[in-house]
Backbone as a chain_set.jsonl record, in Angstrom:
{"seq": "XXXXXXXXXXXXXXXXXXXXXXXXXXXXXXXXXXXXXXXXXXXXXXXXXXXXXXXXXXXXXXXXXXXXXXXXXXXXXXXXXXXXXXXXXXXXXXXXXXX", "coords": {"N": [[0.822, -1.189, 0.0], [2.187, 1.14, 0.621], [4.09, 1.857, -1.258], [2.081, 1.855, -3.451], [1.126, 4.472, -2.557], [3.192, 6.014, -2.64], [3.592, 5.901, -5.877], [1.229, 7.274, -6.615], [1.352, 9.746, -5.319], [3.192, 10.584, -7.286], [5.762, 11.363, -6.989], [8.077, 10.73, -7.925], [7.929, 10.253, -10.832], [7.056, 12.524, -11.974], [8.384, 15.744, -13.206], [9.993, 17.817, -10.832], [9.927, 21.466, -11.17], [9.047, 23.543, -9.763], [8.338, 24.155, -6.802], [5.591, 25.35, -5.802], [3.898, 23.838, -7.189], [3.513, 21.602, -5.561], [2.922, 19.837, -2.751], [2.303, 18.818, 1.258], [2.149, 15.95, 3.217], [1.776, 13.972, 6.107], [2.343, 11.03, 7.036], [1.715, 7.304, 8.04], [1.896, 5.9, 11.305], [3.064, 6.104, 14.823], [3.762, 3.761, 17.023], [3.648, 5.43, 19.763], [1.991, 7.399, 18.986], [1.192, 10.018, 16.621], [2.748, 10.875, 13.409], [4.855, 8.455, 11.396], [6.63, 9.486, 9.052], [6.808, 11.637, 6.421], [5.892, 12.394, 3.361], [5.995, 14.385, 0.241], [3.985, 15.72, -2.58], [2.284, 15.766, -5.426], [0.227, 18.518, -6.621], [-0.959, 17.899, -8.892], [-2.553, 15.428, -8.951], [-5.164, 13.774, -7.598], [-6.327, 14.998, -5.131], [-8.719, 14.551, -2.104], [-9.091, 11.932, -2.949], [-5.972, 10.854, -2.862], [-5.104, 11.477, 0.064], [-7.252, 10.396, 0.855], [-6.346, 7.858, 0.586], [-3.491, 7.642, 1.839], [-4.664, 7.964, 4.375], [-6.086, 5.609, 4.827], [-4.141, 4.014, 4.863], [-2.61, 5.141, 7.147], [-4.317, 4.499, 9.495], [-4.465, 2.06, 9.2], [-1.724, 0.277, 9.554], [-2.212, 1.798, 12.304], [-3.986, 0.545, 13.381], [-2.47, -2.362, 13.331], [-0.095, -2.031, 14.77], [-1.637, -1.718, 17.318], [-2.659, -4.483, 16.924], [-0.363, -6.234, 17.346], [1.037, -5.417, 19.373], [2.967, -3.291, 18.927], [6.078, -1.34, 19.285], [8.008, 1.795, 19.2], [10.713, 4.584, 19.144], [9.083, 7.244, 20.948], [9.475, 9.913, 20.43], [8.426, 13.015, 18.776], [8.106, 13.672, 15.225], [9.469, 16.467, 13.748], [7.18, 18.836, 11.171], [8.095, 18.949, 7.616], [9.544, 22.181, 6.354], [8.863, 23.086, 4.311], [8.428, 22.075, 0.87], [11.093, 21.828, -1.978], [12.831, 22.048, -5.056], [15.135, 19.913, -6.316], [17.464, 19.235, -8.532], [15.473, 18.435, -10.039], [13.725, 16.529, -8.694], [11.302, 16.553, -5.92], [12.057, 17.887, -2.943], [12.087, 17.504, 0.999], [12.204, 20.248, 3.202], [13.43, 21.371, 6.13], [12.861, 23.298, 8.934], [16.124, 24.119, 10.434], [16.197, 25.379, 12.795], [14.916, 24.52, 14.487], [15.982, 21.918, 15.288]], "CA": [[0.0, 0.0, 0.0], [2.799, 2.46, 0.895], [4.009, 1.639, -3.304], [0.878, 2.714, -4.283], [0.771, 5.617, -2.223], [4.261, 6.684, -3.455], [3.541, 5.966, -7.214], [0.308, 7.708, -6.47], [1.988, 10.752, -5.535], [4.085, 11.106, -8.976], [7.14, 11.623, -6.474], [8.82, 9.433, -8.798], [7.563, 10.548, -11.966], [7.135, 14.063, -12.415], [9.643, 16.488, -13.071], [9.614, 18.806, -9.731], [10.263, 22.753, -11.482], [8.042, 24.486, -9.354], [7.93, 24.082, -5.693], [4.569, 25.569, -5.528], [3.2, 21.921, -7.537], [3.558, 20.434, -4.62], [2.472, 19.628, -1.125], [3.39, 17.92, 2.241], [1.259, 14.957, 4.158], [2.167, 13.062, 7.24], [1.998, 9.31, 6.646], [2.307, 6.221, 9.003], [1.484, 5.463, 12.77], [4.039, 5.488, 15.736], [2.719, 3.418, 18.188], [2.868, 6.299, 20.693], [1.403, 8.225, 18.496], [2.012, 10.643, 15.429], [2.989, 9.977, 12.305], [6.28, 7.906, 11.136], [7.258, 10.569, 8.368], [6.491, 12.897, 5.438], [5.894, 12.632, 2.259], [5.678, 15.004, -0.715], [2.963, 14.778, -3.435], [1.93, 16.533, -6.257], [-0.916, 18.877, -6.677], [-2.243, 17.24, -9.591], [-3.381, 14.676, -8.116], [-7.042, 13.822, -7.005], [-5.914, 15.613, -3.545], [-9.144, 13.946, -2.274], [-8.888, 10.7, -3.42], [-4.702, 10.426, -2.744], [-5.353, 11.68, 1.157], [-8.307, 8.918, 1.669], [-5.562, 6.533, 0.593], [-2.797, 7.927, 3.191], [-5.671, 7.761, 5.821], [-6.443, 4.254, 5.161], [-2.723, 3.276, 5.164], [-1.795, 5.212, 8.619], [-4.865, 3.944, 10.022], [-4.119, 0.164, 9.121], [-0.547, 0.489, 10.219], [-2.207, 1.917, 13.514], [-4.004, -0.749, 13.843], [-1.715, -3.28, 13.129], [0.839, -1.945, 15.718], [-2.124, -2.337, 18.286], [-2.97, -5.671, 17.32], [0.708, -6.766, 17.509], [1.855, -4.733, 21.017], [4.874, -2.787, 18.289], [6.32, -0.745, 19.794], [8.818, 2.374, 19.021], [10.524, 5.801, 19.78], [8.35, 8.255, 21.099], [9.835, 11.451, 19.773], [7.487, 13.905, 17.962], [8.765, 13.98, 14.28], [8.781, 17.953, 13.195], [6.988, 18.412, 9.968], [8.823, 20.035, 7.347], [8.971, 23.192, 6.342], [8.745, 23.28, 2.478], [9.329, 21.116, -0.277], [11.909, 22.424, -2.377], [12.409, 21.613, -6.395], [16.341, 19.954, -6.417], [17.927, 18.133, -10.099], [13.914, 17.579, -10.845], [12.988, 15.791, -7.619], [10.551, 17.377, -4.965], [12.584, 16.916, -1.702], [11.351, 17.737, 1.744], [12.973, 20.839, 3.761], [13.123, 21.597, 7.593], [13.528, 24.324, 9.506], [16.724, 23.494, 11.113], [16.129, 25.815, 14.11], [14.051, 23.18, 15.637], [16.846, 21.119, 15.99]], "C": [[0.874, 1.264, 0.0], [3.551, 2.813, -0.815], [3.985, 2.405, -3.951], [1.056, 3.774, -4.099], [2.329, 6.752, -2.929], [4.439, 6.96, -5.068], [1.938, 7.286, -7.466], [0.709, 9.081, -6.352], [2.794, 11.767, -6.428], [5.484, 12.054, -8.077], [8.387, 11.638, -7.436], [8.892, 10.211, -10.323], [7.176, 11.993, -12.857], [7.876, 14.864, -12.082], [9.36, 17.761, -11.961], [10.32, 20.416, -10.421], [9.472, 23.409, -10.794], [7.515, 24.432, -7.891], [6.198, 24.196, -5.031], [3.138, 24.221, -5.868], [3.2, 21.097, -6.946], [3.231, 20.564, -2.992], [2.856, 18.295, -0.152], [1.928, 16.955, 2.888], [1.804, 13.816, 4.877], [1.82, 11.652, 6.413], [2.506, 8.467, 7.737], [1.38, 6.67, 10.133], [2.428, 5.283, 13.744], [3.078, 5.038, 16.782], [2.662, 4.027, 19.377], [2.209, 7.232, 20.602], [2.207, 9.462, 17.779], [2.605, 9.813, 14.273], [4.171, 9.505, 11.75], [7.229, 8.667, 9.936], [6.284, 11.26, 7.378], [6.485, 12.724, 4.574], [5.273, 13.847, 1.092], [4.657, 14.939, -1.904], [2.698, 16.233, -4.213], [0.619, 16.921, -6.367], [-1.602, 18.807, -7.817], [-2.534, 16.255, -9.781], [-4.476, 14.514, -7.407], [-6.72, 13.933, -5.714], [-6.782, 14.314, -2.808], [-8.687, 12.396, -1.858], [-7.3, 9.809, -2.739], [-4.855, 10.504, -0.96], [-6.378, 10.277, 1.725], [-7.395, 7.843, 2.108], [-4.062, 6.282, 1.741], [-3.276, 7.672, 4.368], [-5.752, 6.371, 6.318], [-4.781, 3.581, 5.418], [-2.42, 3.518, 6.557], [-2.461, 4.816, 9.529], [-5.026, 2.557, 10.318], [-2.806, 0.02, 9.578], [-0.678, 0.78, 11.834], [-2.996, 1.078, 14.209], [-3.206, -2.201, 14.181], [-0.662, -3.091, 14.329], [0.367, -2.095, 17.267], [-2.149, -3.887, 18.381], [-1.486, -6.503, 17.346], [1.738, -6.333, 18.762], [3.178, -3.972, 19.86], [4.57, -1.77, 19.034], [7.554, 0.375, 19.557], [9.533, 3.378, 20.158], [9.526, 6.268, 20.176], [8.576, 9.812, 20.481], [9.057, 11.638, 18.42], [8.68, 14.371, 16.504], [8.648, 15.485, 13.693], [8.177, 17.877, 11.335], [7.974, 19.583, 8.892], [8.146, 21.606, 6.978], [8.339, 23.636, 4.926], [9.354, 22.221, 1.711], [10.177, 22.114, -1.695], [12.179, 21.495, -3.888], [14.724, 21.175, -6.464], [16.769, 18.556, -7.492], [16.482, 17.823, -10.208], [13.262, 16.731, -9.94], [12.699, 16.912, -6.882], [11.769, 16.802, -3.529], [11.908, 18.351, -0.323], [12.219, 18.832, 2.667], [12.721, 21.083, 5.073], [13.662, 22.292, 7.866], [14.612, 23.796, 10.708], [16.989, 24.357, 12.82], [15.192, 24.824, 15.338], [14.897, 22.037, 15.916], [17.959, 21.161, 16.449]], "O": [[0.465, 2.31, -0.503], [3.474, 3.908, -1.372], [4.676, 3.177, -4.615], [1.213, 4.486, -5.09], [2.333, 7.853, -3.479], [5.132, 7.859, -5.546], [1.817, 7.993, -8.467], [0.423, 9.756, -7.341], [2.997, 12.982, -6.417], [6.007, 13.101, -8.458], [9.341, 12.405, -7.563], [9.941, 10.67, -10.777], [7.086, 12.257, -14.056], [8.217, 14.984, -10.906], [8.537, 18.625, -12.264], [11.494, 20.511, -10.063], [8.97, 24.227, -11.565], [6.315, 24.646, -7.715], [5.685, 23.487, -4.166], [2.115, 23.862, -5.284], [2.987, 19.94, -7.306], [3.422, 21.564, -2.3], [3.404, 17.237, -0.462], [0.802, 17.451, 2.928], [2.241, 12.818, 4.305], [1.155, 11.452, 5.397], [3.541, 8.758, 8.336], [0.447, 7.47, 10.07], [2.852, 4.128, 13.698], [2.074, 5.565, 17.26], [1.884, 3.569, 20.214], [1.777, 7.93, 21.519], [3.332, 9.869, 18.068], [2.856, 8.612, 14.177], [4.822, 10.52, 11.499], [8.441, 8.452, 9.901], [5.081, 11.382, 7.612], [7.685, 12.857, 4.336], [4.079, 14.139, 1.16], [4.5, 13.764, -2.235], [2.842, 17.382, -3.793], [-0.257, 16.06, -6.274], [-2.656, 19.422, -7.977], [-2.866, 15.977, -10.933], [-4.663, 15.297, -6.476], [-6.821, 12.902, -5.049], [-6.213, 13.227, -2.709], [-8.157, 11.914, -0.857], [-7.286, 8.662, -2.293], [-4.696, 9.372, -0.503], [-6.231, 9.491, 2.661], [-7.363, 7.177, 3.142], [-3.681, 5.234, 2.262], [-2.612, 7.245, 5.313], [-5.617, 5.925, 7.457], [-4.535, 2.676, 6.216], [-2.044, 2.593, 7.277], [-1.851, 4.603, 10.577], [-5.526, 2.007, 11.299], [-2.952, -0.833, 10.453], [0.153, 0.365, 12.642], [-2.846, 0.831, 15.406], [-3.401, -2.922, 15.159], [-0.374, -4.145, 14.897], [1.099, -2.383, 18.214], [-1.838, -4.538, 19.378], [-1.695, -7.716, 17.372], [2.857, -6.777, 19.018], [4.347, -4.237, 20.141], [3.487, -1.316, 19.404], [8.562, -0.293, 19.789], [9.342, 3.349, 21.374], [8.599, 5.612, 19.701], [7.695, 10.616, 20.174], [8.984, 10.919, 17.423], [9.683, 15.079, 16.591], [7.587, 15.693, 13.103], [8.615, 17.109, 10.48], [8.42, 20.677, 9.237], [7.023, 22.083, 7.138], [7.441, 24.448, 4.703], [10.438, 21.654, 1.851], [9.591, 23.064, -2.215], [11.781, 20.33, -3.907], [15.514, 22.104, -6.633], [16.518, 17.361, -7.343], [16.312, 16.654, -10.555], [12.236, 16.167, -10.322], [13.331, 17.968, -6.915], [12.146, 15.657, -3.28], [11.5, 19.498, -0.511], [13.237, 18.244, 3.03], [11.513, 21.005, 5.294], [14.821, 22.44, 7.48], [14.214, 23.204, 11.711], [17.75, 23.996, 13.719], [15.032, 24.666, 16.548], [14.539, 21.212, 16.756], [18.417, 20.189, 17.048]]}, "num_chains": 1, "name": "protein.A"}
């Protein structure tokens, strides 16, 4: 499912020139809660539609880590701050004053 959700995104596949073509969404489940990272995604994409499919993934993942006792860190991942357009890939930026 996470694949999909990455091919789904056009991470992969579309040439990133334009920072503004793009947007940020948590993904995953830590089992103390919050989400396990970040991914980038393109805004033409059935927003919609691509979000349901993030939902159902971090929600089955947060199940799954109940019905199996997993267990991780706890530390709150910051989200970033911008995605940034570098050689034609979208990549994910953080404000490094937070760390």
């Amino acid at each position: 499912m996470y694949n999909e959700i990455i091919d789904l995104s056009l991470v992969n596949s579309q040439t990133c020139t334009d920072s503004k073509d793009w947007s940020i969404t948590g993904i995953g489940s830590k089992p103390c809660g919050g989400v396990t990272g970040y991914i980038a995604y393109s805004k033409k994409v059935n927003e919609p539609e691509f979000l349901n499919k993030v939902k159902a993934y971090t929600d089955a993942e947060a199940v799954f880590n109940g019905k199996w006792k997993i267990y991780s860190t706890c530390e709150a991942l910051p989200p970033p701050a911008s995605v940034e357009c570098v050689d034609g890939k979208p990549k994910l930026t953080y404000n490094t004053a937070l760390f």
